[in-house]
C-alpha positions in Angstrom: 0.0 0.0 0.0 3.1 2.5 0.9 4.5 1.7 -2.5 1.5 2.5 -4.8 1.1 5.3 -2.4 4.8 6.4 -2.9 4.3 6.0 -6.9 0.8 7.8 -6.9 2.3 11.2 -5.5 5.4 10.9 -7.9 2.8 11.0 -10.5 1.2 13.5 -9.1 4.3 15.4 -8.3 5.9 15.1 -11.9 2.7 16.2 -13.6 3.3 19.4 -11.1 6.8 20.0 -12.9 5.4 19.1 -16.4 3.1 22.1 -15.7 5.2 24.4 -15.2 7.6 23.5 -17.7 4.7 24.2 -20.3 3.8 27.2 -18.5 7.2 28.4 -18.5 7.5 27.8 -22.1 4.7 29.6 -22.9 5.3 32.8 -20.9 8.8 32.7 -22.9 7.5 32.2 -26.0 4.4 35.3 -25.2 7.2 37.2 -24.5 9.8 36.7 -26.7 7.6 37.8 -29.5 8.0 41.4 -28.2 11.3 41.4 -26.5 14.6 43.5 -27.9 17.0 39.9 -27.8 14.0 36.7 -28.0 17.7 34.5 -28.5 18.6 35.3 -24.6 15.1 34.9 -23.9 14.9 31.5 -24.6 18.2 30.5 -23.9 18.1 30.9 -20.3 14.4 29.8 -20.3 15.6 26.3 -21.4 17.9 26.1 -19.1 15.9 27.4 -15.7 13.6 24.6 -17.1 15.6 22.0 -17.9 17.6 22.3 -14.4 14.4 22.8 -12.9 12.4 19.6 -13.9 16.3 17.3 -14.2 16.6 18.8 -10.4 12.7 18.1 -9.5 12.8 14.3 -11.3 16.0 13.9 -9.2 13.9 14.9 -5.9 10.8 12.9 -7.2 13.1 9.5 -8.2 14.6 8.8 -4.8 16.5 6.2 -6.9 13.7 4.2 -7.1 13.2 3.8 -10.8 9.6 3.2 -10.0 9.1 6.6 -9.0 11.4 8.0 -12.0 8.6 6.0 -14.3 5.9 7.5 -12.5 7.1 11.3 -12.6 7.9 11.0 -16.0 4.1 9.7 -16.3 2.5 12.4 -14.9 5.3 14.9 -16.3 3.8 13.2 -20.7 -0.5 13.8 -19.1 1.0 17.5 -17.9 2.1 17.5 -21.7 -1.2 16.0 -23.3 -3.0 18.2 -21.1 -1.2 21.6 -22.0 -1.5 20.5 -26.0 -5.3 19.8 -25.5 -5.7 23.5 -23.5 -4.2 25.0 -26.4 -5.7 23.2 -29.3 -2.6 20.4 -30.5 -4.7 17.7 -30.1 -7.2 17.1 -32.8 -7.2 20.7 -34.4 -7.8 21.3 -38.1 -3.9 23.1 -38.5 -2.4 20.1 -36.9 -4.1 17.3 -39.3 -2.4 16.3 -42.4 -4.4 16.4 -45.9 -3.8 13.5 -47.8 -5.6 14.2 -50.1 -7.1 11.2 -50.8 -9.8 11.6 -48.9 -8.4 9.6 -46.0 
């Protein structure tokens, strides 16, 4: 019970840092449309996010690859979920035309 416990709030926990990984990225890329050097911008937003989520997945693992799996789990729904709020999935832009009718 501890165990599914343990892997249940790393899933939870990595779909905290996917969340503001996305976030992150998209304040960056909001603002590096209007900013004097967008480069430097998102430079140093990669890596405050990178660090951020390799230091967070480090905190989450406990070297227990269990809990790596799990954080990396809820880290890909964070992803499906930030894609869905802004349109990825399923939108007309994002579909390929065959053209074949298929």
């Amino acid at each position: 019970m501890n165990s599914v416990f343990n892997i249940l709030v790393a899933l939870v926990e990595g779909s905290i840092l996917g969340g503001l990984f996305y976030l992150g990225l998209w304040c960056t890329v909001r603002k590096g449309l209007s900013s004097a050097h967008p480069a430097i911008l998102f430079l140093v937003s990669l890596l405050l996010r990178v660090t951020a989520v390799v230091a967070g997945f480090y905190y989450i693992s406990h070297s227990e690859w269990r809990l790596l799996a799990a954080g990396l789990g809820g880290f890909l729904i964070s992803r499906a979920c930030a894609l869905w709020i802004v349109g990825g999935f399923g939108s007309k832009q994002n579909q390929v035309n065959h053209g074949d009718g298929s």
